[in-house]
N, CA, C and O of each residue as an XYZ file, in Angstrom:
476
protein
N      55.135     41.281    181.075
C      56.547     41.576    181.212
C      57.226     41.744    179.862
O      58.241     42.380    179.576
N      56.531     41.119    179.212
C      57.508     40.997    177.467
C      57.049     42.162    177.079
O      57.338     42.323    175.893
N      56.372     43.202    177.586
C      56.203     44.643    176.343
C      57.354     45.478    177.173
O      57.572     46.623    176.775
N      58.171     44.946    178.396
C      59.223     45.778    178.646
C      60.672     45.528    178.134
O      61.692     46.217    178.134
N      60.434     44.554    177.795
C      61.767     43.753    177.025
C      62.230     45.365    176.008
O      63.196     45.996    176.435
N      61.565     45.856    174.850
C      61.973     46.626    174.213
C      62.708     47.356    174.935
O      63.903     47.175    174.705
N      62.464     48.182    175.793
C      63.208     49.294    176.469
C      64.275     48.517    176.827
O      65.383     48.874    176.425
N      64.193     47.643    177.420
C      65.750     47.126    178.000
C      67.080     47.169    176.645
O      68.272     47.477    176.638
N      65.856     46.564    175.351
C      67.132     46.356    174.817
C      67.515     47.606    174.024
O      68.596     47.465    173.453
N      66.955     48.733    173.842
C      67.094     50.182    174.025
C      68.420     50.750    174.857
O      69.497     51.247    174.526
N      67.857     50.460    175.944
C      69.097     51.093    177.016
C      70.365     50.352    176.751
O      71.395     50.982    176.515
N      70.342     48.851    176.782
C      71.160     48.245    177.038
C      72.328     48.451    175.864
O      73.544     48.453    176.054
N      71.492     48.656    174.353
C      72.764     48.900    172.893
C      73.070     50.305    173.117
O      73.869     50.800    172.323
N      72.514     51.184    174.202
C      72.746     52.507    174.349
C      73.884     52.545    175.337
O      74.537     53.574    175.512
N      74.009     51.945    175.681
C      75.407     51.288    177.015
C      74.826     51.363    178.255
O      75.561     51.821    179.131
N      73.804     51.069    178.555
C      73.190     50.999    180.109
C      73.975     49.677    180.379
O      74.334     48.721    179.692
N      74.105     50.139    181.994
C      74.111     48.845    182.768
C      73.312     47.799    182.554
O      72.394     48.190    181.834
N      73.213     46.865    182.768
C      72.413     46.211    183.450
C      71.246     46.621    184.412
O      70.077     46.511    184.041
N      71.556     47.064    185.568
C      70.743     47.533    186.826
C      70.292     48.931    186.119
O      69.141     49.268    186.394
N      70.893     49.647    185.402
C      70.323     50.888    184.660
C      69.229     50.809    183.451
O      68.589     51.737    182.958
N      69.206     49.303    183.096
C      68.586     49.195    182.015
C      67.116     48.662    182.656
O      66.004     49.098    182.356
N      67.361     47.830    183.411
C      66.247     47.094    183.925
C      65.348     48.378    184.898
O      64.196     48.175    185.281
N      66.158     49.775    185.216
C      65.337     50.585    185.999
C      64.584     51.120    184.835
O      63.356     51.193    184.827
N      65.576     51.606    183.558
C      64.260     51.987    182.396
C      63.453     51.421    182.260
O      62.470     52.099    181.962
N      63.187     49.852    182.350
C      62.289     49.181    181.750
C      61.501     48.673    182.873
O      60.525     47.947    182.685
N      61.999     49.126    184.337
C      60.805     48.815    185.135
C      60.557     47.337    185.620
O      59.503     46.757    185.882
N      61.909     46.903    185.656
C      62.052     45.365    185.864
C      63.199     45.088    186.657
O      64.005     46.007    186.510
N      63.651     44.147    187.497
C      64.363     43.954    187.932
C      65.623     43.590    187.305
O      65.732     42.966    186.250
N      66.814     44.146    188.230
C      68.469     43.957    187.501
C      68.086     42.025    186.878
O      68.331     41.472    185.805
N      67.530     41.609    187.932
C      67.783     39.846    187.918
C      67.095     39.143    186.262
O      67.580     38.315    185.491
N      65.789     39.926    186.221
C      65.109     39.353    184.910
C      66.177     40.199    183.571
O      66.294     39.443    182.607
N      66.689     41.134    183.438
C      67.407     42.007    182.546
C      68.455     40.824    182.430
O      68.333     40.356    181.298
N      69.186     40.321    182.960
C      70.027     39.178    183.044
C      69.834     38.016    182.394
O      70.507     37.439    181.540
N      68.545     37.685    183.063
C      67.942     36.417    182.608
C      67.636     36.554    181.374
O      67.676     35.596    180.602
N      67.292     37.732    181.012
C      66.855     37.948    179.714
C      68.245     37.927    178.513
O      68.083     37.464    177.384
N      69.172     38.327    178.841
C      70.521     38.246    178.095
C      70.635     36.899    177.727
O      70.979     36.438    176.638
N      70.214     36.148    179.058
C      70.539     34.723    178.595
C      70.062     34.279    177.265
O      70.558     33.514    176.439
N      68.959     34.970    177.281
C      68.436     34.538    175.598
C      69.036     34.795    174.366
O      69.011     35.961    173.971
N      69.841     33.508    173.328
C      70.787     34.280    172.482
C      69.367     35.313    171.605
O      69.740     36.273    170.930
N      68.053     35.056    171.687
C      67.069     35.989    171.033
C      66.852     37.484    171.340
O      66.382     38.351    170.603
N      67.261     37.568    172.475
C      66.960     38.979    172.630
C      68.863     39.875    173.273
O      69.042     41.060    173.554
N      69.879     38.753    173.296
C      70.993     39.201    172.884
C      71.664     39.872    171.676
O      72.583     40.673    171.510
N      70.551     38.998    170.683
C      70.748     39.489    168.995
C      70.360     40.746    169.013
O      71.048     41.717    168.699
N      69.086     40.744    169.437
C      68.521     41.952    169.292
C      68.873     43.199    169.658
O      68.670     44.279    169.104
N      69.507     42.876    170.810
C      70.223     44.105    171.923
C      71.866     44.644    170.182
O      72.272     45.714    169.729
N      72.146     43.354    169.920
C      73.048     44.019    168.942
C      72.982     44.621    167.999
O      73.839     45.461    167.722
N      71.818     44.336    167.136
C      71.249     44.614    165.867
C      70.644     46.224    166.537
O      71.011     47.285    166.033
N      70.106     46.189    167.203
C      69.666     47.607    167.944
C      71.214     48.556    168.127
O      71.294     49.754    167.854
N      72.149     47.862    168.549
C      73.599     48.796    168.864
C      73.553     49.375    167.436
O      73.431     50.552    167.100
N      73.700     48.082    166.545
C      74.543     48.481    164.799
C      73.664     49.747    164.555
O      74.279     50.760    164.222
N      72.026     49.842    164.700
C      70.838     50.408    164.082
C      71.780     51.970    164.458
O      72.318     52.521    163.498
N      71.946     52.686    166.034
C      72.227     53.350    166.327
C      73.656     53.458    166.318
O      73.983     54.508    166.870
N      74.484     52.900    165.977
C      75.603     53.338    165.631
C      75.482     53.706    164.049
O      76.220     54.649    163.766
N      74.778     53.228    163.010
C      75.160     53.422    162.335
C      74.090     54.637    161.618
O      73.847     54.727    160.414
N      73.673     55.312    162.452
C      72.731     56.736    162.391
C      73.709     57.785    162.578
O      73.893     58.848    161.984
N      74.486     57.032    163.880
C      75.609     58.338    164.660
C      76.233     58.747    163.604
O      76.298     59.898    163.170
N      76.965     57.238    162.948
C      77.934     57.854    161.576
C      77.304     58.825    160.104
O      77.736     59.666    159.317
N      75.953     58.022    160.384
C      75.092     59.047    159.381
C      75.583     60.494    159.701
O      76.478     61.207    159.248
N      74.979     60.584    160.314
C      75.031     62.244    161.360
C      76.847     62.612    161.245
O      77.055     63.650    160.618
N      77.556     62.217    161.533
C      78.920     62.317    161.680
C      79.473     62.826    160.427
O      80.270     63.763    160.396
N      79.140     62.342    159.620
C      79.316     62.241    157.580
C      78.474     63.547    157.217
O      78.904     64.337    156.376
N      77.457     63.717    157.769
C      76.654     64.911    157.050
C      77.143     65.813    157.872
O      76.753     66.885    157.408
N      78.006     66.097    159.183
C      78.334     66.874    159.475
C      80.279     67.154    159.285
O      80.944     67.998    159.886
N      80.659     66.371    158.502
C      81.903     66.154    157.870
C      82.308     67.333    156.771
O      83.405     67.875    156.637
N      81.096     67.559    156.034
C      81.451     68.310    155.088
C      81.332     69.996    155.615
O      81.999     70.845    155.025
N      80.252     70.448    156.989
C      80.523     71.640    157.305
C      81.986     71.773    158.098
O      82.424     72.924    158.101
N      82.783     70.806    158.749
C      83.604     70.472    159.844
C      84.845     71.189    158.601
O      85.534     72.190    158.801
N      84.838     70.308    157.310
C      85.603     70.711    156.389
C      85.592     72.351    155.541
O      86.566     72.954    155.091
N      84.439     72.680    155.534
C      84.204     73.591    155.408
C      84.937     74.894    156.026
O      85.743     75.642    155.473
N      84.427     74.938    157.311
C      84.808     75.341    158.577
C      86.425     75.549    157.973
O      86.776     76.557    157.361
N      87.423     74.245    158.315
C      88.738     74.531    158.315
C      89.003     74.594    157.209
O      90.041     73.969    156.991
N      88.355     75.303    155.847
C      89.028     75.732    154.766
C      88.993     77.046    154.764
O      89.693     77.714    154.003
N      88.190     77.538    155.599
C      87.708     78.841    156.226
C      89.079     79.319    156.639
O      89.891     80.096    156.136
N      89.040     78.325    158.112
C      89.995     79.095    158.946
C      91.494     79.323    158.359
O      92.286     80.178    158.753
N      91.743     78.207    157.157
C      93.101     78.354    156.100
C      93.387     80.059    155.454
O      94.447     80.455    154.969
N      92.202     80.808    155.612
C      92.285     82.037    155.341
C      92.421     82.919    156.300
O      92.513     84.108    155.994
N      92.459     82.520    157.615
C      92.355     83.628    159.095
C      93.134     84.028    158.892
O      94.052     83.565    158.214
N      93.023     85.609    159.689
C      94.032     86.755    159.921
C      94.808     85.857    160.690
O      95.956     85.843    160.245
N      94.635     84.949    161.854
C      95.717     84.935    162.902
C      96.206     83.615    162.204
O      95.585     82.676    161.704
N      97.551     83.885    162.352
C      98.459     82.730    161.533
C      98.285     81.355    162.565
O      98.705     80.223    162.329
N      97.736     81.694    163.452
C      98.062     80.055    164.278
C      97.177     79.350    164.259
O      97.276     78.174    164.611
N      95.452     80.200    163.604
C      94.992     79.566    163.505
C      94.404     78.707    162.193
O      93.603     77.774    162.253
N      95.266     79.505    160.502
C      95.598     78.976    160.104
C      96.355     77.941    159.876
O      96.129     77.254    158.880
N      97.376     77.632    160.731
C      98.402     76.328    160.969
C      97.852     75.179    161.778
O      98.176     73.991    161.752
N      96.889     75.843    162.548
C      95.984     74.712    163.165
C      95.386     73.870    162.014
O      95.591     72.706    161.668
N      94.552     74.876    161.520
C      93.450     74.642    160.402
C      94.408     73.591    159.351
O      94.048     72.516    158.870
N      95.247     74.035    159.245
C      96.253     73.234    157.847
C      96.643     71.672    158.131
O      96.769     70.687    157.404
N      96.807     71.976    159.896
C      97.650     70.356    160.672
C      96.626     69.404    160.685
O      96.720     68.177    160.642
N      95.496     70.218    160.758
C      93.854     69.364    161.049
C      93.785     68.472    160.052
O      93.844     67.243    160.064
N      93.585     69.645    158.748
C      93.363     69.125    157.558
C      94.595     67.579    156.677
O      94.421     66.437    156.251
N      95.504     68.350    156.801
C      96.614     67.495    156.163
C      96.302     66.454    156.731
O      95.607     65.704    156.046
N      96.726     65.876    158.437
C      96.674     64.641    159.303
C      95.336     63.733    159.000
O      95.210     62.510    159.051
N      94.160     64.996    158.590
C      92.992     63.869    158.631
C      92.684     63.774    157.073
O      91.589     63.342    156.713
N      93.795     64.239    155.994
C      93.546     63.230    154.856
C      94.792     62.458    154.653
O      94.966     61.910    153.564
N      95.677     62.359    155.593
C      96.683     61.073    155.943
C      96.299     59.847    156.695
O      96.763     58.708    156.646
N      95.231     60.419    157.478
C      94.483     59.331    158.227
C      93.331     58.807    157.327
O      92.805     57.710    157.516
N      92.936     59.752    156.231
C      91.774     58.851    155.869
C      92.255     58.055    154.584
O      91.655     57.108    154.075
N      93.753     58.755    154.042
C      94.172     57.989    153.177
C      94.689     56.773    153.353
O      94.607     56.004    152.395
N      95.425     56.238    154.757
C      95.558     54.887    155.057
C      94.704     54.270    155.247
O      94.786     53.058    155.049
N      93.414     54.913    155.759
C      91.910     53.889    156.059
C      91.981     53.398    154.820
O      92.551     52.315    154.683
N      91.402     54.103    153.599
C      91.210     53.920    152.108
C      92.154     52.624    151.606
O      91.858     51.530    151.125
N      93.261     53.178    151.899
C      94.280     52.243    151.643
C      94.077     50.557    152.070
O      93.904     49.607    151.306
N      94.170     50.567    153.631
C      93.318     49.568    154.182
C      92.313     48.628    153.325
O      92.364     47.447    152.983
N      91.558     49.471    153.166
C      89.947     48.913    153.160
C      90.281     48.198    151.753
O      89.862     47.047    151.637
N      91.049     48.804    150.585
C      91.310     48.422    149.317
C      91.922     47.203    149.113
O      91.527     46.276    148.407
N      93.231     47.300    149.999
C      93.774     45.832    150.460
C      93.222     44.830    150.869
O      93.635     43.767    150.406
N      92.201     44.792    151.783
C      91.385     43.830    152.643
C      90.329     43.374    151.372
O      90.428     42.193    151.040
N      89.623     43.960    150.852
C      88.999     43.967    149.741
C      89.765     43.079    148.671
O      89.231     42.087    148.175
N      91.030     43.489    148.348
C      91.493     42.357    147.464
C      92.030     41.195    148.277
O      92.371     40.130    147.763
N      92.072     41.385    149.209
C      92.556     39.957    149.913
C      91.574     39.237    150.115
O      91.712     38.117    150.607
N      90.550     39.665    149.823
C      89.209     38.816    150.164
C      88.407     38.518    148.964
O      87.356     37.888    149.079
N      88.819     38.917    147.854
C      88.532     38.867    146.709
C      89.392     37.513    146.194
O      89.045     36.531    145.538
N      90.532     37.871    146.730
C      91.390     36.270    145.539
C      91.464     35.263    146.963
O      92.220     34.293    146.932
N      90.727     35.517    148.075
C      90.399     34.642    148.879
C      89.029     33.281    148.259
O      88.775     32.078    148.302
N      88.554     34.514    147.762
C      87.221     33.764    147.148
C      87.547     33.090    145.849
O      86.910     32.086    145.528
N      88.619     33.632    144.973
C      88.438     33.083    144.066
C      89.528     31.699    144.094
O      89.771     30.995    143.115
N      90.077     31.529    145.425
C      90.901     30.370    145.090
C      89.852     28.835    145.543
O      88.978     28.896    146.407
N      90.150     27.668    144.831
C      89.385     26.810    145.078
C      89.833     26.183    146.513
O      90.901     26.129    147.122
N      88.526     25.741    146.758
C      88.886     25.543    148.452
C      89.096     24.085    148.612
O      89.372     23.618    149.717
C-alpha cells in the first residue's frame, strides 16, 4: 500500500479531492484520510504543493517577458484601442508591481530591526 502513498500526495498538492485522490492512487477515500492523519505525509502533501507552485511561477516569469513584449508591440498598433488597452495593461501592472516591491522592502526592514532589537 505505501508505494501508492506517492500518487496520493501528487493529486492531493494538485487540488484533488480526497475521494479523487485516493481513485488516482487506487486506494480507498477512507485510507487517503487516514493517511492525512499523518503530520508525515501531510508535510509532504505540502512541500509537494510549494515544489509545483513554485515551477508554475517559474513558467509564469519566463513567460512575463514575451507577455511584455507582446504589449510593447501592441503600443504601436494601427487601431488606437488597442493601443490604449496595451498602455492601461502596462501602466496598472507596473503600479501593481511597484506596490508589491514597495511591500516586500518594508516587510524586509521591519524584519530586519526586528532582529536587531534585543529580545
Amino acid at each position: 500500500m505505501t508505494a501508492k502513498r506517492p500518487a496520493a500526495v501528487v493529486a492531493l498538492a494538485s487540488g484533488a479531492t480526497t475521494e479523487q485522490a485516493a481513485h488516482q492512487a487506487g486506494v480507498s477515500g477512507r485510507t487517503v484520510r487516514r493517511w492525512l492523519d499523518d503530520p508525515a505525509f501531510a508535510e509532504e502533501v505540502r512541500d509537494t504543493r510549494t515544489e509545483i507552485l513554485s515551477t508554475a511561477v517559474g513558467q509564469l516569469a519566463a513567460g512575463a517577458t514575451e507577455a511584455v513584449s507582446a504589449l510593447r508591440a501592441a503600443l504601436v498598433d494601427d487601431d488606437g484601442r488597442n493601443r490604449v488597452q496595451a498602455a492601461r495593461v502596462l501602466l496598472e501592472s507596473c503600479l501593481s508591481l511597484r506596490e508589491s516591491l514597495d511591500l516586500e522592502q518594508r516587510l524586509a526592514s521591519l524584519e530586519a530591526e526586528q532582529e536587531r532589537r534585543p529580545r
